[in-house]
C-alpha positions as a Markdown table, in Angstrom:
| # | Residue | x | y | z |
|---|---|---|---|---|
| 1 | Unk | 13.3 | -4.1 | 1.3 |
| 2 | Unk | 9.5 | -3.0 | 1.6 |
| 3 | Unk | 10.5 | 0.6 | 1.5 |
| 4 | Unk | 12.6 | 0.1 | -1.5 |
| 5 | Unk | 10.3 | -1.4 | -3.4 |
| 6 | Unk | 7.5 | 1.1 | -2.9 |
| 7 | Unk | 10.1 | 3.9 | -3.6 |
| 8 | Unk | 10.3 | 2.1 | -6.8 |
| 9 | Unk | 6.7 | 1.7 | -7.3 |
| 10 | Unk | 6.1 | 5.1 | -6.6 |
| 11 | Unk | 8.6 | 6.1 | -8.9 |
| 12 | Unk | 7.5 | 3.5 | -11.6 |
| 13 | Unk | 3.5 | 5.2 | -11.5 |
| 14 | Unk | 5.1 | 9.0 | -11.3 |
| 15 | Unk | 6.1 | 8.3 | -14.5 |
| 16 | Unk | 3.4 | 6.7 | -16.1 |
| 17 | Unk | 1.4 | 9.5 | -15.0 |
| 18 | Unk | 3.5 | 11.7 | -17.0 |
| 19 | Unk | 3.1 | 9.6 | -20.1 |
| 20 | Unk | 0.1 | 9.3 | -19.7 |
| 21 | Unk | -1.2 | 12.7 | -19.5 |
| 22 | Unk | 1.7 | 13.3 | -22.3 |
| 23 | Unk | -0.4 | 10.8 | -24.6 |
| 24 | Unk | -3.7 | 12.2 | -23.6 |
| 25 | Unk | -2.6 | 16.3 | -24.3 |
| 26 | Unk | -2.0 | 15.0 | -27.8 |
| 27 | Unk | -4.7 | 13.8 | -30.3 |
| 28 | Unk | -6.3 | 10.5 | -29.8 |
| 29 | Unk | -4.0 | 9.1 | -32.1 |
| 30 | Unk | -2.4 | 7.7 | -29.9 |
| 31 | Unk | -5.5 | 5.6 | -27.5 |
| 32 | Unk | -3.2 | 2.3 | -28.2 |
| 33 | Unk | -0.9 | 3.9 | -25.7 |
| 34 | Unk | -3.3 | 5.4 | -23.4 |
| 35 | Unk | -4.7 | 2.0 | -22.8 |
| 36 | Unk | -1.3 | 0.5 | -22.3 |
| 37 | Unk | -0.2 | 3.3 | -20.0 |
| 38 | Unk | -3.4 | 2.9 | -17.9 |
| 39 | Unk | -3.1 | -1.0 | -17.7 |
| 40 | Unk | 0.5 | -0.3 | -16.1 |
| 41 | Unk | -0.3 | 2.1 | -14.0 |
| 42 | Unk | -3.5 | 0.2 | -12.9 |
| 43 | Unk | -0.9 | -3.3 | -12.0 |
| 44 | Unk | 1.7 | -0.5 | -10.3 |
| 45 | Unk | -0.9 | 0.7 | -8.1 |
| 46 | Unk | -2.5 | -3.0 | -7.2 |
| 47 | Unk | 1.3 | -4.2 | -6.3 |
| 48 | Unk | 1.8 | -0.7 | -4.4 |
| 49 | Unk | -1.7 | -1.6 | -2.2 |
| 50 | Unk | -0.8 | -5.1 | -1.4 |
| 51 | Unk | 2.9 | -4.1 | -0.7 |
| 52 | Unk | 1.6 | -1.5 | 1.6 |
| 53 | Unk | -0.9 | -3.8 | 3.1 |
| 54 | Unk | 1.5 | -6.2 | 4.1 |
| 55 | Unk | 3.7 | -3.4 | 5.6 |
| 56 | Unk | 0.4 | -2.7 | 7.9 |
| 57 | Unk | -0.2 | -6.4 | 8.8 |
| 58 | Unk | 3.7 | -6.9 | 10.0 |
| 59 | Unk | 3.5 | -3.3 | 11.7 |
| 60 | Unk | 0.5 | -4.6 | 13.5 |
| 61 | Unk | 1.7 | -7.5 | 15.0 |
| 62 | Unk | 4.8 | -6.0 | 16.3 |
| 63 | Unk | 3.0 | -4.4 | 19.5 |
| 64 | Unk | 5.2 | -1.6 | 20.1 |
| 65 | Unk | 4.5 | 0.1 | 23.7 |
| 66 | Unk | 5.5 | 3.6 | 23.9 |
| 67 | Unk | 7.8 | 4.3 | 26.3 |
């Protein structure tokens, strides 16, 4: 579940990155968007770092021994 979701997220701010430096490359007609793009990538990230945190905290209190 974890993994799918961060797929998702990672997939999610891929793309945003795109339109963002799509809106950027043109004129600054377009800062509505830029702003908007930014504000969704800045949530995807946020839910990416607490989804990956969580993932560390579980993995850490499994105490796997190697063998």
């Amino acid at each position: 579940m974890f993994f799918r979701t961060a797929r998702s997220l990672e997939r999610n701010i891929e793309e945003k990155r795109i339109k963002l430096q799509e809106a950027q490359n043109q004129n600054n007609d377009n800062h509505q968007e830029v702003v908007k793009i930014r504000h969704q990538l800045d949530t995807d990230l946020r839910e990416l770092q607490k989804l990956l945190k969580t993932v560390a905290v579980k993995q850490s209190k499994i105490n796997i021994k190697p063998i």
